[in-house]
C-alpha positions as a printed NumPy array, in Angstrom:
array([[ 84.615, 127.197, 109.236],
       [ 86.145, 127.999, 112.47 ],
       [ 84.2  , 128.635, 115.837],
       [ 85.48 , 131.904, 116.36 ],
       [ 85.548, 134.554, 113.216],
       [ 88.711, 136.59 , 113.485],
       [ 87.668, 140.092, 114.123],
       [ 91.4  , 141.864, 115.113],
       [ 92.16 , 144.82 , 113.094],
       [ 95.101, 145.595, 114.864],
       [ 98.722, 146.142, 113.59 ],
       [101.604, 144.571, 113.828],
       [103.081, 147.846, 115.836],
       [104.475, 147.713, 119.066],
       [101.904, 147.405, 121.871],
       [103.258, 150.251, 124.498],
       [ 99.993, 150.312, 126.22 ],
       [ 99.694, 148.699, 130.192],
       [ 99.871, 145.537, 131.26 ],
       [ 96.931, 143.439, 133.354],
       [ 96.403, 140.363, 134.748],
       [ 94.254, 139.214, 131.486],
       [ 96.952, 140.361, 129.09 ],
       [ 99.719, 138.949, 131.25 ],
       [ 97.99 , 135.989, 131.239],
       [ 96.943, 135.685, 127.782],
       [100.854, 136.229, 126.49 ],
       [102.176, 132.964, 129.341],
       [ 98.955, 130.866, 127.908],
       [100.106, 131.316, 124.147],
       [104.09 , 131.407, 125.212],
       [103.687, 128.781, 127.378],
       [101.32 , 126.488, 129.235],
       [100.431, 129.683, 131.788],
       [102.165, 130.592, 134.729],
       [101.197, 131.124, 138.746],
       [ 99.113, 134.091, 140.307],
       [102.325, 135.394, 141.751],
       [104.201, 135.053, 137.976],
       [101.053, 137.107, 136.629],
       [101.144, 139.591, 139.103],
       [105.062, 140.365, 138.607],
       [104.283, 140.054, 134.866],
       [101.371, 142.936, 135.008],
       [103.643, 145.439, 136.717],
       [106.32 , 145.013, 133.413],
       [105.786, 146.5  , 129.659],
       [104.822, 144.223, 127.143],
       [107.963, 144.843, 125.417],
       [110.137, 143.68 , 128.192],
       [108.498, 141.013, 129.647],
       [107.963, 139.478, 125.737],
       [112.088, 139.784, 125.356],
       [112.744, 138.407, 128.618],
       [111.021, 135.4  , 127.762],
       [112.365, 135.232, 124.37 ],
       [115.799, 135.339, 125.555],
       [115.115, 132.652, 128.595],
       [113.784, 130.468, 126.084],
       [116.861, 130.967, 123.718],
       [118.955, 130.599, 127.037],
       [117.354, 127.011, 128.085],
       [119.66 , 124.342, 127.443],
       [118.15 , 121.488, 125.837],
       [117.421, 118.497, 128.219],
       [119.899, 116.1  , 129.773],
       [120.947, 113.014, 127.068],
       [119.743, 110.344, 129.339],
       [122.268, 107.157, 129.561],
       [120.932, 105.042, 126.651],
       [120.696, 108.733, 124.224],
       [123.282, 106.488, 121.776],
       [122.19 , 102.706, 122.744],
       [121.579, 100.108, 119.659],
       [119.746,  96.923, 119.816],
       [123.002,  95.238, 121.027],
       [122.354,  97.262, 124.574],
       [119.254,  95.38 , 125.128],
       [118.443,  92.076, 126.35 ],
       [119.021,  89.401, 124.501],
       [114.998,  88.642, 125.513],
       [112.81 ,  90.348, 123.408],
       [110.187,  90.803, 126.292],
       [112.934,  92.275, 128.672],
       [114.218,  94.288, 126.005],
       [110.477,  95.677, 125.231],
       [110.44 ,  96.214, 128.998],
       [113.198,  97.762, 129.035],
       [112.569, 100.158, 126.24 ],
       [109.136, 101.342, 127.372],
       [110.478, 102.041, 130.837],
       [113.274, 104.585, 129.251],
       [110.269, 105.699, 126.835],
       [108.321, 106.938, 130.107],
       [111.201, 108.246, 131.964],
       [111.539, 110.521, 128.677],
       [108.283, 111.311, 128.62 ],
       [108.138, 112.905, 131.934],
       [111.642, 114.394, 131.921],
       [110.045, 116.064, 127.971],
       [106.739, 116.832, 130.11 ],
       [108.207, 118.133, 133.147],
       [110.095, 121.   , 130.802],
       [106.714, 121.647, 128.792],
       [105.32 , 122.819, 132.26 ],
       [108.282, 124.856, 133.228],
       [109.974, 126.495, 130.376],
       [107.281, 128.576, 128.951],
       [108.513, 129.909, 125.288],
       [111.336, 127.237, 124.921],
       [109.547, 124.044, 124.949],
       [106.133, 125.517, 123.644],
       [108.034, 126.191, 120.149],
       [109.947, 122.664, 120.706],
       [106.485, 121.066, 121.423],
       [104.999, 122.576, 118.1  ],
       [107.603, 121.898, 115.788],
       [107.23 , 118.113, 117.443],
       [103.578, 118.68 , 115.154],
       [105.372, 119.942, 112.397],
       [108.305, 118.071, 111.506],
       [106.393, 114.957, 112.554],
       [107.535, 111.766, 113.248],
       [105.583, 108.84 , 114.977],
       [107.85 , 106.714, 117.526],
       [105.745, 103.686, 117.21 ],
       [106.757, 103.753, 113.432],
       [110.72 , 103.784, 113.848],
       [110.786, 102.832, 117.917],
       [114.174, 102.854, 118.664],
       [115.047, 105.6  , 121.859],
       [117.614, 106.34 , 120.521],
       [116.514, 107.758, 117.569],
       [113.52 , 109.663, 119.79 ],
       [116.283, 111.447, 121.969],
       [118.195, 112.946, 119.167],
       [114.819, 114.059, 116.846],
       [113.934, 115.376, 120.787],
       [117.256, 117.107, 120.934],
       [117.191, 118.454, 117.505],
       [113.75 , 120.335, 118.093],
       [114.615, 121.685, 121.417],
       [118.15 , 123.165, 119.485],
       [116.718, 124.724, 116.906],
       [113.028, 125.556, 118.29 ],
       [114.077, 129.309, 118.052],
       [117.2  , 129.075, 115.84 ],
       [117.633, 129.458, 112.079],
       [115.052, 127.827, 109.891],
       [117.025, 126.942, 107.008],
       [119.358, 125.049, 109.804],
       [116.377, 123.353, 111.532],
       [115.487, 122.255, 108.046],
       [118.914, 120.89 , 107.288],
       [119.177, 119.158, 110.447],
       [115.54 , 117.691, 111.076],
       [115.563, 115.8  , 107.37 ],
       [118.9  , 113.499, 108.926],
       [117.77 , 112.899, 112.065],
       [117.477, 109.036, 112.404],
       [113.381, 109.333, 113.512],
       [113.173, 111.513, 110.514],
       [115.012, 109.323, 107.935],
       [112.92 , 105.852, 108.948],
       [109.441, 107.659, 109.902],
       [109.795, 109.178, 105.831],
       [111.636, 106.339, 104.424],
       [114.734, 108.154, 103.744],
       [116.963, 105.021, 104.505],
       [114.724, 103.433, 101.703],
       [115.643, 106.241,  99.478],
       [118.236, 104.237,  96.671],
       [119.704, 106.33 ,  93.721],
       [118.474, 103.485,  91.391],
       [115.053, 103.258,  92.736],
       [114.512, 106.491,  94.433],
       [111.605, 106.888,  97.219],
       [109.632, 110.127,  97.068],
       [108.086, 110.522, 100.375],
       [110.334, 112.866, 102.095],
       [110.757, 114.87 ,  98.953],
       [107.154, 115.563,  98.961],
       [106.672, 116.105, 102.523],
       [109.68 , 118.54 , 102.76 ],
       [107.857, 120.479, 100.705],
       [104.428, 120.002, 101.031],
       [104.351, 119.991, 104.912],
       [107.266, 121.098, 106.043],
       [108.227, 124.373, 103.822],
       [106.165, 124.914, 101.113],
       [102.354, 124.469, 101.694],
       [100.306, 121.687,  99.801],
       [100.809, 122.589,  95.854],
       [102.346, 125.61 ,  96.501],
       [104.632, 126.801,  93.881],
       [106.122, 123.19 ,  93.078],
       [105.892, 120.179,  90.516],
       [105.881, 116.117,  90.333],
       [108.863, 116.887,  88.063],
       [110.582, 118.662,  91.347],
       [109.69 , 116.111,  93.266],
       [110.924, 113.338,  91.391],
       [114.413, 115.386,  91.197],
       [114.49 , 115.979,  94.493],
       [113.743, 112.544,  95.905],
       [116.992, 111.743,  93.381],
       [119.142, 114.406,  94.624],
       [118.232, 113.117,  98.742],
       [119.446, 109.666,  98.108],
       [122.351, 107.821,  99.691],
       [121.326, 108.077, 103.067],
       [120.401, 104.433, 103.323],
       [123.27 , 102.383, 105.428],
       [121.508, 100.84 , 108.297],
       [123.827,  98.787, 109.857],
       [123.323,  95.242, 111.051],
       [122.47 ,  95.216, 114.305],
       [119.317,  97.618, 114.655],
       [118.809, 101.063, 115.937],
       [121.925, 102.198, 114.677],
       [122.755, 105.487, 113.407],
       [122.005, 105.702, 109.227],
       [124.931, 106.738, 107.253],
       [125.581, 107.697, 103.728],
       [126.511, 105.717, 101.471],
       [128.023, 107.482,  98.182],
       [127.776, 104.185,  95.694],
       [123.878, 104.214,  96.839],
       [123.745, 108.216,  95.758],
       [122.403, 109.254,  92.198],
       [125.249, 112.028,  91.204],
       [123.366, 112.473,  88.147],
       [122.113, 116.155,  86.884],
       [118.56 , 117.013,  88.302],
       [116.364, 120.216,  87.675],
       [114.129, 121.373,  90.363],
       [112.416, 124.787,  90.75 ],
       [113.795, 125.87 ,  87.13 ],
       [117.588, 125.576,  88.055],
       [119.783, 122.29 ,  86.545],
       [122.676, 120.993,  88.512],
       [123.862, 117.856,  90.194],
       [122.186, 118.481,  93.685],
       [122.895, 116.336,  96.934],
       [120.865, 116.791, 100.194],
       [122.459, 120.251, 101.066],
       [121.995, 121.642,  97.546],
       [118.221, 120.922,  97.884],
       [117.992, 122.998, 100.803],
       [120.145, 125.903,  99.185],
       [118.567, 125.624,  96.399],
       [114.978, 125.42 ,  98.26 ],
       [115.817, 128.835, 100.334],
       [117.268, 130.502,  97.246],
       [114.585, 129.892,  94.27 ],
       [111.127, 129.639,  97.074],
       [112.163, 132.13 , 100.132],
       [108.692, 134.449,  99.657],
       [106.46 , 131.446, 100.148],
       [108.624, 129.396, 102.95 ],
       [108.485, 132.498, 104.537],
       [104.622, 132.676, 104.179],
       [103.668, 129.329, 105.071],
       [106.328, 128.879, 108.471],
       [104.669, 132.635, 109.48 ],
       [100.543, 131.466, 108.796],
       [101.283, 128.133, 111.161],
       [102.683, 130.493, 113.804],
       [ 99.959, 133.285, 113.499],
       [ 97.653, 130.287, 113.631],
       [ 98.829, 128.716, 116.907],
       [ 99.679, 131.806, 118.34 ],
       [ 97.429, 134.375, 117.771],
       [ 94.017, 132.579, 115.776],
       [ 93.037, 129.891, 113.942],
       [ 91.142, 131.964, 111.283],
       [ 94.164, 133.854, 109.121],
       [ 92.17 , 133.72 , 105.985],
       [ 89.05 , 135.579, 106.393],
       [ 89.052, 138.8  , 104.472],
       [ 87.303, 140.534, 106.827],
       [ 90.596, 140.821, 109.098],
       [ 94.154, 141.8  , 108.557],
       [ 95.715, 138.676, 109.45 ],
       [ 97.204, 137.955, 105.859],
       [ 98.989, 141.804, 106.671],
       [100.486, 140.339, 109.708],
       [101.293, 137.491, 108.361],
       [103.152, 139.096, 105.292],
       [104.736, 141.71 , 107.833],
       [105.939, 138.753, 109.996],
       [107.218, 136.88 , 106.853],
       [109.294, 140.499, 105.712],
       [111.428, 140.062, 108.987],
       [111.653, 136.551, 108.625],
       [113.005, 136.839, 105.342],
       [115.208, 140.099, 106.288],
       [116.429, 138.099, 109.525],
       [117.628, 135.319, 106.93 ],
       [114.999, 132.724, 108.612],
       [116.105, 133.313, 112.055],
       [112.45 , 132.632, 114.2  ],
       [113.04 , 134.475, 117.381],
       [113.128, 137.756, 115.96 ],
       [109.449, 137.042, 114.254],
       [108.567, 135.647, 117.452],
       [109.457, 139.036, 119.519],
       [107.356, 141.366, 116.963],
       [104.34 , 138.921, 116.63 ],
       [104.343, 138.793, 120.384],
       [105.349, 142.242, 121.029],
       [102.118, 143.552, 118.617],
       [ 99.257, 145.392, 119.266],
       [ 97.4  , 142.573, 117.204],
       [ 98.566, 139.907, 119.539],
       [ 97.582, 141.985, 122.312],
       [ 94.33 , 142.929, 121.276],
       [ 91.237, 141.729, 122.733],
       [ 89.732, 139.685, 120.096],
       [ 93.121, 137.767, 120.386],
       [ 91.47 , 136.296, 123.975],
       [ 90.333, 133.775, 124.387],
       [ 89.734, 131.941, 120.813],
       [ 91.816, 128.739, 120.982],
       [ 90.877, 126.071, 122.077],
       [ 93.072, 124.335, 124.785],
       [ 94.56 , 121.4  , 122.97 ],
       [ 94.946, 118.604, 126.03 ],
       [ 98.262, 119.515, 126.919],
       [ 97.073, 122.843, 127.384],
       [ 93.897, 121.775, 129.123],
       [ 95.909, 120.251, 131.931],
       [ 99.477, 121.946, 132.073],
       [ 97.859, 125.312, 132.346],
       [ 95.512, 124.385, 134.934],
       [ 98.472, 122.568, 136.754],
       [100.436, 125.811, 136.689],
       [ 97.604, 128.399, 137.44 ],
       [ 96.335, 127.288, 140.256],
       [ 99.821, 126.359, 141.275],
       [ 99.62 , 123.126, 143.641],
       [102.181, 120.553, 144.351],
       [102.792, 119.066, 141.029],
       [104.472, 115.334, 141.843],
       [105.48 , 113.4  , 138.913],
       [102.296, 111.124, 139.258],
       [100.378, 114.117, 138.319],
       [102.489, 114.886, 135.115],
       [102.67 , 111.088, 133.956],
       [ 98.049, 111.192, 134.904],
       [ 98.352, 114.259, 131.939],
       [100.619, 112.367, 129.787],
       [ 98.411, 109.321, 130.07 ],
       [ 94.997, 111.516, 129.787],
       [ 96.29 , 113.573, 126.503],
       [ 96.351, 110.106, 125.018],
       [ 93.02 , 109.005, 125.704],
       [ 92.039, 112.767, 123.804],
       [ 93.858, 112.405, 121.408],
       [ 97.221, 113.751, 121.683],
       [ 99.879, 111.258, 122.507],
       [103.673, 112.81 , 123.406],
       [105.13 , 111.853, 120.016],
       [103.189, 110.138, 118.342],
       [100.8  , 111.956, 115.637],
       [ 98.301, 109.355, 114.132],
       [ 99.937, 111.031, 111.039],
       [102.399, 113.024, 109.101],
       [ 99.934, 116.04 , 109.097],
       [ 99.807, 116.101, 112.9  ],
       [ 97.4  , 117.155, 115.377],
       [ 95.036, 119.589, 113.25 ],
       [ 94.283, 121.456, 116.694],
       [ 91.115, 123.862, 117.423],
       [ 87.823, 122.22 , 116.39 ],
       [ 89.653, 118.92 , 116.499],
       [ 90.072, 118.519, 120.004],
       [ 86.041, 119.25 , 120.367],
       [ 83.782, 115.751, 120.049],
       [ 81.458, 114.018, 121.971],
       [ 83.724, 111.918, 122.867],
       [ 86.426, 114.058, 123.854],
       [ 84.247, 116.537, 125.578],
       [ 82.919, 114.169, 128.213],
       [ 86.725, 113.164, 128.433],
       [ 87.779, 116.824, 129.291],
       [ 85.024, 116.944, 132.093],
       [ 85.945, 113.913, 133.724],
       [ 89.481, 113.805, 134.097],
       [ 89.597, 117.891, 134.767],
       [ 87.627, 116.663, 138.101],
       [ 89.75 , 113.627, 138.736],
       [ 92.673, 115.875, 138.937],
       [ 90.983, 118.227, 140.966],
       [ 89.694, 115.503, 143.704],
       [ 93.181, 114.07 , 143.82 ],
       [ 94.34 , 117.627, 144.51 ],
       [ 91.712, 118.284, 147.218],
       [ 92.084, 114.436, 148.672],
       [ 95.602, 114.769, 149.25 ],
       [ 96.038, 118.876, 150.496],
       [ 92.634, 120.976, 150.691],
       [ 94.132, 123.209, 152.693],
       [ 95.506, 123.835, 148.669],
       [ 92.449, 125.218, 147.934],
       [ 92.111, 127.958, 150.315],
       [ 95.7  , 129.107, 149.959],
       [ 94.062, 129.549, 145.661],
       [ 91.184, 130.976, 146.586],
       [ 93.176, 134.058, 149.2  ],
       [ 95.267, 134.289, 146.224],
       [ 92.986, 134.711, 143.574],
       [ 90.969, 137.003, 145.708],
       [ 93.698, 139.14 , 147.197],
       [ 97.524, 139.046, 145.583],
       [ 98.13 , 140.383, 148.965],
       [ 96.904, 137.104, 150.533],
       [ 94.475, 139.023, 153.046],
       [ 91.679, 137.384, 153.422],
       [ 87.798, 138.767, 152.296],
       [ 84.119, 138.577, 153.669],
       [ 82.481, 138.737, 150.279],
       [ 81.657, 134.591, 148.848],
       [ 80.486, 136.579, 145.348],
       [ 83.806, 138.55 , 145.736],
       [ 85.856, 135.526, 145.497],
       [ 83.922, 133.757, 143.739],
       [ 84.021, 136.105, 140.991],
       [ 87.587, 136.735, 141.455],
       [ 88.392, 132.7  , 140.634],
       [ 86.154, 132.762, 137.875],
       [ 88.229, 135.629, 136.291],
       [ 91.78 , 134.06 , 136.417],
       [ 90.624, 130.896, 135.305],
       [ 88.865, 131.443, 132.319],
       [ 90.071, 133.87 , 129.88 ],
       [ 87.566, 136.013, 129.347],
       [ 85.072, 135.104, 132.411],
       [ 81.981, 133.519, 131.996],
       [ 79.666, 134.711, 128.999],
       [ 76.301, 135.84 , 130.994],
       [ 75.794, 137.356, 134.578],
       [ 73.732, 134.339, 134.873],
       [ 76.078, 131.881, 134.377],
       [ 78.084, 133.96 , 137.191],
       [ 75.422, 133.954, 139.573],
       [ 75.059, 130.002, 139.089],
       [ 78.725, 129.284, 139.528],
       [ 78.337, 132.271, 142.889],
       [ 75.511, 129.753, 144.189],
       [ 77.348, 126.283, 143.829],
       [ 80.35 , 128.129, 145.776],
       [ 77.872, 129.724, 148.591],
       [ 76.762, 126.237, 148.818],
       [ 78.84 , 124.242, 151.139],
       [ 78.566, 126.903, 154.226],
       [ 74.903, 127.55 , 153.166],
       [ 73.961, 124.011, 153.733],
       [ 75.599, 124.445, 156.978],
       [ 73.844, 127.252, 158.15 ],
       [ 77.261, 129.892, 158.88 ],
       [ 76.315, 132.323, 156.158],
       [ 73.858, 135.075, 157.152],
       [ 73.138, 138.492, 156.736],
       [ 73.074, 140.594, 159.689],
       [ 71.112, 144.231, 159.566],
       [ 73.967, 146.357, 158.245],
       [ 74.101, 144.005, 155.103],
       [ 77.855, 142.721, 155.92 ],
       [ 78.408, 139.01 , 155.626],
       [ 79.785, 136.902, 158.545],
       [ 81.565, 134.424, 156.036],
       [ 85.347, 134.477, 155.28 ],
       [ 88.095, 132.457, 153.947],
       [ 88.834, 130.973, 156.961],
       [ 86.628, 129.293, 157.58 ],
       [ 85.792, 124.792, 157.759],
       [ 84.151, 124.673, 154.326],
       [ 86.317, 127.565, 152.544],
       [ 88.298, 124.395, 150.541],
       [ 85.596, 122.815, 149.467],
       [ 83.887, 126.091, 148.011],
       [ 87.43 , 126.379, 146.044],
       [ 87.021, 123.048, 145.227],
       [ 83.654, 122.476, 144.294],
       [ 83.701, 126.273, 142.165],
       [ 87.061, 124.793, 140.   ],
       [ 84.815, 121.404, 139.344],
       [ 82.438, 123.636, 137.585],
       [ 84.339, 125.732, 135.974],
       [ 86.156, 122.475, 134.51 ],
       [ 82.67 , 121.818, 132.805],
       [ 81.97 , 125.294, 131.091],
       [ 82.541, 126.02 , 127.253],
       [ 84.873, 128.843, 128.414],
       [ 87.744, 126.697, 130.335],
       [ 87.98 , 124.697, 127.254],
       [ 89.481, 128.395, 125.544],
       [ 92.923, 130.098, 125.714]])
């Protein structure tokens, strides 16, 4: 049972009425990993129409990221020592990491689909570890992250990562291996038991065989190899013929396109929009079959059921708010980019290392299922996590710039960058932009008010003169640490841990 019960009634109609600063906000959280004050404030002044194809088309516009030097190196381009060669290889590992990361933070829709399908088309680097292999399954997701299904589909299954991580290159026409067969279907089309037999399994594990030659040397590409392929006749989903590995995914698309189309469209209503798309008490399974309609119409091409999901009235509605929880990646990226400080690539490689300790390590699933998301990401364990690095990162911030802090807090207060008298004013103001849908209870505001009045009440500047006006402001010593100390709490609060 999920946290949140999924209460949206709305349609899957175009949303044509204005744009805020909490709707603007909601779309770069779920298109992205969130976006600046000033990137809000442009994006409330736009229709939700616009702004929702602008970023569709930027994202189909993004070029994938730069093959680094050793995108086609083997084992023979390693040291012949094993512990320089490991060396070697986990330096280039990291280097990929951050170039990967560095995109997640600044290309919004583009590397928010690539990152998902990264959880859907899994593959785990530590089983197949060659870099190789990791830059072209990399490359392959950021290609088709808002292409053509069917091609995605086609592609992903050959990909080396794919072919070892699945045991593809184990996959002999006299002694088939099933594993891909199964999970092409049962996790990466289909849906667990949906529509499908053993017997289509079995046929289809014979029909992907061949693609077994591994060369000699060790992180080479696979190739086929015909005299390895059964060219016998199979029969899977009712029809008889002698299928290879394209003729399973024709044949997949042809004979099962209503229920491809209704499992790819529940995982994105899920990520995007709510984690609850079964209850009956909502209309999700109408969006969801609406969404799948121009899927299938659009011959599997995802952006345009990306631009009417995001486009909708339902994903704009309220109850849409706020009811994810932030997976780590999202608990530290979107801070990163909404409060908008200098981001050095310490910082991004401190996230990378911290989504690891919670759980989520840059790929690397703990298995083919992937990262199950939502409640998931809530434990004990990880909880006390969350708090604790959320408040290193903010004491590094204020340690090396606090002056970072006031330049937030103007911001957040004024998009003007004036400056304001009022402590609650501001206060309130930060708590707003931060968390989705504010804090729950007016007491829960006036506590977070009183830790930020804190710092220049202690010091004795705040006091009230006779015509109730407030000699604070913005400008003054302790204004920083207010920022500072407010953000630390807010880090702490069930709401921050929501998108």
């Amino acid at each position: 049972m999920e946290y949140f019960i999924n209460c949206n009634t709305s349609s899957l109609a175009v949303y044509t009425g204005p744009m805020d600063q909490q709707k603007a906000v909601h779309l770069y959280r779920r298109l992205g990993f969130s976006a600046s004050l000033d990137t809000i404030n442009n994006a409330a002044t736009q229709s939700a129409s616009n702004l929702v194809d602008a970023l569709v088309d930027e994202a189909l516009n993004t070029p994938a990221t730069t093959a680094p030097t050793w995108a086609d190196w083997n084992r023979s381009n390693y040291p012949e020592d094993s512990d320089a060669a490991r060396q070697l290889q986990n330096t280039q590992r990291q280097e990929w990491y951050l170039a990967y990361a560095k995109n997640m933070l600044s290309n919004n829709l583009k590397e928010r689909m690539s990152f998902f399908w990264s959880n859907h088309f899994v593959t785990e680097i530590d089983i197949y570890e060659c870099n190789s292999f990791l830059y072209h399954y990399t490359n392959c997701l950021q290609r088709n992250a808002l292409g053509n299904f069917k091609t995605f589909v086609e592609e992903i299954g050959l990909t080396n990562a794919m072919l070892y991580y699945l045991d593809g290159v184990y996959n002999n026409g006299n002694n088939p291996n099933e594993n891909y067969a199964r999970e092409l279907y049962e996790l990466f089309t289909l849906g667990e038991g949906n529509n499908y037999t053993e017997e289509d399994i079995i046929d289809t594990a014979r029909a992907l065989t061949g693609y077994v030659e591994r060369g000699e040397i060790g992180c080479e590409p696979v190739q086929f190899d015909v005299t390895k392929y059964d060219a016998g006749s199979k029969t899977i989903f009712g029809q008889t013929d002698t299928f290879d590995y394209q003729g399973v995914i024709d044949n997949l698309f042809a004979q099962r396109s209503n229920e491809i189309a209704e499992f790819i469209c529940r995982k994105l209503y899920e990520f995007f929009v709510h984690p609850d798309s079964r209850d009956d008490a909502n209309n999700a399974q109408t969006i969801i079959d609406g969404m799948a309609a121009t899927f299938i119409a659009e011959s599997f091409e995802i952006a345009p059921v990306l631009r009417q999901l995001f486009k909708s009235q339902h994903f704009f509605d309220d109850e849409a708010v706020g009811v994810i929880i932030k997976s780590p990646y999202d608990l530290y990226f979107n801070l990163y980019n909404e409060i908008n400080f200098t981001v050095t690539d310490t910082n991004i490689n401190e996230a990378i290392n911290y989504t690891s300790l919670l759980g989520q390590t840059l790929f690397d699933p703990f298995d083919v299922a992937g990262w199950q998301r939502d409640r998931s990401w809530i434990n004990t364990n990880f909880m006390i996590g969350r708090w604790l690095t959320v408040e290193t990162i903010l004491q590094g911030f204020y340690d090396s710039d606090p002056e970072q802090f006031r330049t937030y807090g103007i911001q957040a207060a004024d998009p003007g960058g004036a400056t304001t008298n009022d402590p609650a004013a501001v206060a309130t103001a930060i708590i707003n932009k931060i968390l989705p849908k504010g804090l729950l209870t007016q007491a829960d505001y006036d506590t977070a008010i009183g830790i930020f009045r804190g710092p220049y009440e202690d010091n004795g500047v705040y006091e009230d003169d006779p015509s109730g006006t407030f000699s604070w402001n913005m400008m003054l010593p302790d204004s920083p640490t207010q920022v500072y100390l407010l953000l630390q709490h807010l880090g702490r609060q069930p709401e921050f841990q929501l998108k």
